[in-house]
N, C-alpha and C positions, 0 to 999 in steps of 0.2 A: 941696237942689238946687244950690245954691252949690260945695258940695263937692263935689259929680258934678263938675260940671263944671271945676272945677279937676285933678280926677286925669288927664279925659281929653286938658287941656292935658299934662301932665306926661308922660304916656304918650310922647306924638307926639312930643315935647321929646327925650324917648328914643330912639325909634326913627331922626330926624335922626343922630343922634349915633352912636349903632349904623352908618348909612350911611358918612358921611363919613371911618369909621376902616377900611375895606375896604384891600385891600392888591393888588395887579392887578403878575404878574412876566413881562417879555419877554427877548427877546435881539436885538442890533445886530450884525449881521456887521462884520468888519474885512478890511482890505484892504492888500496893498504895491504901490505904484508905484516897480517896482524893475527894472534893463534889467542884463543881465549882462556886462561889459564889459574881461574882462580880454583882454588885446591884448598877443601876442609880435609883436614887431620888432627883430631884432635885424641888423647890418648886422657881417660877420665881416672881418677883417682881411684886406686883399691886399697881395700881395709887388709890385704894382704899382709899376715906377722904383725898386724897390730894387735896388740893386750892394754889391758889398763889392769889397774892393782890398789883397791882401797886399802891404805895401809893406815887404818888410826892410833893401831898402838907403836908404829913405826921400826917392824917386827925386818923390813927388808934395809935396817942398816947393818942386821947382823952381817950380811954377805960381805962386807967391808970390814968385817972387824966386829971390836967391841961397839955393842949400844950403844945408841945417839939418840936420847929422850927428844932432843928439837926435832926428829927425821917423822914424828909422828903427827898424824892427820894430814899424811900426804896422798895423794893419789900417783904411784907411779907409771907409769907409760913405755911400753917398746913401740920401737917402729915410727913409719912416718906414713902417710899419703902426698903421694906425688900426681898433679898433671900437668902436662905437657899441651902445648898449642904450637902446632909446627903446620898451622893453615898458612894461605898467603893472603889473609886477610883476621882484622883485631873479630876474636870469639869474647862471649861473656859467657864464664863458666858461675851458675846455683850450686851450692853446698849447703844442703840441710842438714842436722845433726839433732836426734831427740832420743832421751833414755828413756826405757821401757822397763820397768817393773815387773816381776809377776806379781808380785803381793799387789793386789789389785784392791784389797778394802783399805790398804795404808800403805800408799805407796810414798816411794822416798821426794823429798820436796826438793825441787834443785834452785840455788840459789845463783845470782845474776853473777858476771864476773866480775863486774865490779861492787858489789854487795859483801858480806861477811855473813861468817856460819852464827848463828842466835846461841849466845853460851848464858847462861838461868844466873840470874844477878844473887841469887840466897849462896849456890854451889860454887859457882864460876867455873861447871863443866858444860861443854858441848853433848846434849842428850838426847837432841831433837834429831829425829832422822833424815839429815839434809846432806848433801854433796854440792860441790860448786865445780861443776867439769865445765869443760871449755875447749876450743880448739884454737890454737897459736899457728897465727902462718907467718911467712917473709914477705907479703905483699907490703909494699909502703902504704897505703892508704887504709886499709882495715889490719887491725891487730890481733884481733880473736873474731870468732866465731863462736855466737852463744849457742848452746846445746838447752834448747826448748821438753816438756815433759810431752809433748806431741805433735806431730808433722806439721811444720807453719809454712811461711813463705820462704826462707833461707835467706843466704847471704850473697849477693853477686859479685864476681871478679874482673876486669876485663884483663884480660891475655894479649897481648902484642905479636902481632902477624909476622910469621917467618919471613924469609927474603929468599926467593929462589933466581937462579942464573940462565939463561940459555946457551944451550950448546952444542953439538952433535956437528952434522955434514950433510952437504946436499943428497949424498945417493942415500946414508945411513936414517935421515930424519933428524928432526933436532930432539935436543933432550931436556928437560926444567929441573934444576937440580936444587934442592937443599943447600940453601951456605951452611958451609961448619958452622956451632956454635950461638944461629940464630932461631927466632924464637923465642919462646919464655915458658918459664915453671913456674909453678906454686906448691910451695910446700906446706904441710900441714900435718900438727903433731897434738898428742891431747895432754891437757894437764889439768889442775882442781887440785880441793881439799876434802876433805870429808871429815864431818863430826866424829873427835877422838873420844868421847865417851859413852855414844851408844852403842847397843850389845848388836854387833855383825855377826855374831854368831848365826844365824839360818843363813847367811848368802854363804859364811865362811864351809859350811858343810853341805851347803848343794841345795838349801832344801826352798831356796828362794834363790833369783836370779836379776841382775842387772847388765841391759843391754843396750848397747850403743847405735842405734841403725844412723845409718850412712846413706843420705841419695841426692846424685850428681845428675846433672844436667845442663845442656849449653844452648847456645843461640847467637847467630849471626853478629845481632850487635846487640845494647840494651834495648828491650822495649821491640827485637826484630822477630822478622819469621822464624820457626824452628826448625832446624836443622838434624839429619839423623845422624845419629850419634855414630862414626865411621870405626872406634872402639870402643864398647861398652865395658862399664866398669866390673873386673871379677867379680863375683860374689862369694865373700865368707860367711860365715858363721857370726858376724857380728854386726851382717847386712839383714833388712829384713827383707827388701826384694832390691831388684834394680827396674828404674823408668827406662825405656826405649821409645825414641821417636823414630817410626817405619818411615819405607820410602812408600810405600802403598798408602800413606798418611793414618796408619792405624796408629796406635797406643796403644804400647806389652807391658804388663809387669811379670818380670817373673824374678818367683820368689824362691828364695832361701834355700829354704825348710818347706819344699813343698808340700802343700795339705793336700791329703787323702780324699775323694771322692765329687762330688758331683756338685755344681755351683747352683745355691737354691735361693739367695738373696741377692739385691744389688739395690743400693740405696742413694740415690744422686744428691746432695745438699739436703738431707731432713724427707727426701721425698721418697718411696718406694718404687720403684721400676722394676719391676720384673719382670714385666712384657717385651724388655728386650733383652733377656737371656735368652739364649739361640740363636738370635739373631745380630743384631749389634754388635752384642755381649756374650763372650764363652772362653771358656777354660779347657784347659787340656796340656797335659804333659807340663805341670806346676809354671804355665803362665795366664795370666788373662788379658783377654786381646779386645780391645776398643773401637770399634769402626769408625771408619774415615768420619761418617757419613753420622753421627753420632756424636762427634765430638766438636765438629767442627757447627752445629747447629743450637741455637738458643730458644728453639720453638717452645711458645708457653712456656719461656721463662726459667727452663729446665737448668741452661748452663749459665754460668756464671761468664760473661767474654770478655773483661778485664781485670778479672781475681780468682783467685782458686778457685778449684771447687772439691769437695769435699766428698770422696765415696768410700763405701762401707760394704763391703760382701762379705758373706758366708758360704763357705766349703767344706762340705762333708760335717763333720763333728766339732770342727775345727770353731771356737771361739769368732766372730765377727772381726777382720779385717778394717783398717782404715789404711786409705790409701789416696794422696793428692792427686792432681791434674791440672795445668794452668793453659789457657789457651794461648799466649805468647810466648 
């Protein structure tokens, strides 16, 4: 009896043990508390109180004082252009810079920056009608920016991406702030020489003109999608238009000096199109607007999709226009 009852302890002894080595498998979801927060801001450079001043006979050291024959065949400059990249991610800003003429049968020859002005081996005066202008920035890696006699490719910069904070309160929302002081500028100033002994006389009294156009444009990364330009650049008087990339994907230029009347030409790379004026293609209130759907297409060869392309309109009375477009 003794033995009975020991096995049936034994047993149950067992069967505990059996119990307590069960094995029970779940799953725990997971979860991101994550706010998507990339931020273009980018503020583009204006010609704003910029001047320049071909001084060959060296006539602005008088404002200092007595003459200073070495202060001539200088080109003087006010002002700077400034832009600013306060995105939270690296932008690459285009600066193109090309002098315009009116004197259009002989116009002024521009010489490279690092070139020199041609002075006539018999005289040994500068006669030829050349300027060597340029634009000087603070970036470390490009020094100048050549200033071209008409609309090329330009110069690209990459911009370093701001650093923003989070912050706020749960009932309030949170907030993505701005660090002080981060970010990055580009400054940009003009300078050149210009032939001290040919006669400036018609630009000096109005009756010819030399102008500086200025046009800015950014993009994601090099080589990236186009982004719209979240501030467009002023335009002065010494701009000939300004590029806009639309959120509707068009492409504006609007210009300056708006020309007078009704858009009768448009000329895509060497080729005539003018069956899509009114459609594609139109003007109004001194801009011309580029359809999505038009720019964004290579059909027969029309666009160019990894180089400029090169268009030309006429408005009203207005002398033919050129005007770039690059599809990246």
């Amino acid at each position: 009896m003794k033995n009975a009852k020991k096995l049936v302890a034994l047993a149950a002894a067992a069967t505990m043990l059996m119990s307590s080595a069960t094995v029970y498998a779940d799953t725990i979801e997971g979860d991101v508390n994550f706010v998507n927060t990339t931020i273009y801001k980018v503020t583009l450079p204006t010609t704003e109180g910029m001047s320049f001043l071909l001084d060959p006979q060296g006539l602005t050291s008088l404002d200092a004082g007595s003459y200073d024959a070495n202060e001539a065949g200088k080109i003087v400059s006010e002002g700077e252009m400034v832009a600013v990249n306060e995105s939270s991610v690296d932008v690459v800003l285009n600066a193109d810079f090309y002098l315009v003429d009116s004197d259009t049968e002989s116009p002024v020859d521009v010489v490279a920056s690092d070139g020199t002005l041609t002075t006539d081996s018999g005289s040994g005066k500068q006669t030829s009608k050349e300027v060597q202008i340029y634009i000087t920035t603070d970036d470390d890696t490009t020094d100048t920016v050549e200033v071209g006699e008409a609309a090329g490719a330009g110069t690209n910069f990459t911009m370093d991406a701001a650093t923003y904070t989070f912050g706020g309160n749960k009932t309030d929302g949170y907030t993505y702030d701005l660090t002080a002081d981060s970010g990055s500028k580009l400054k940009m100033e003009i300078e050149g020489t210009v032939a001290k002994d040919y006669d400036w006389s018609a630009y000096a009294d109005g009756t010819q003109t030399l102008t500086l156009n200025a046009v800015f444009k950014f993009t994601k990364t090099a080589g990236g999608d186009a982004v719209v330009n979240t501030e467009a650049s002023t335009p002065t008087p010494t701009d000939n238009y300004v590029m806009s990339l639309n959120e509707d994907g068009t492409v504006s230029y609007t210009f300056v000096d708006a020309p007078e009347g009704t858009l009768t030409a448009f000329t895509l790379n060497g080729t005539a199109r003018n069956g899509q004026i009114g459609s594609n293609v139109t003007y109004a209130e001194g801009t011309l607007t580029i359809a999505r759907a038009l720019t964004e297409t290579t059909t027969a060869g029309w666009w160019n999709a990894s180089s400029d392309n090169t268009i030309v309109v006429t408005i009203g009375s207005e002398a033919p226009i050129t005007l770039t477009y690059s599809p990246s």
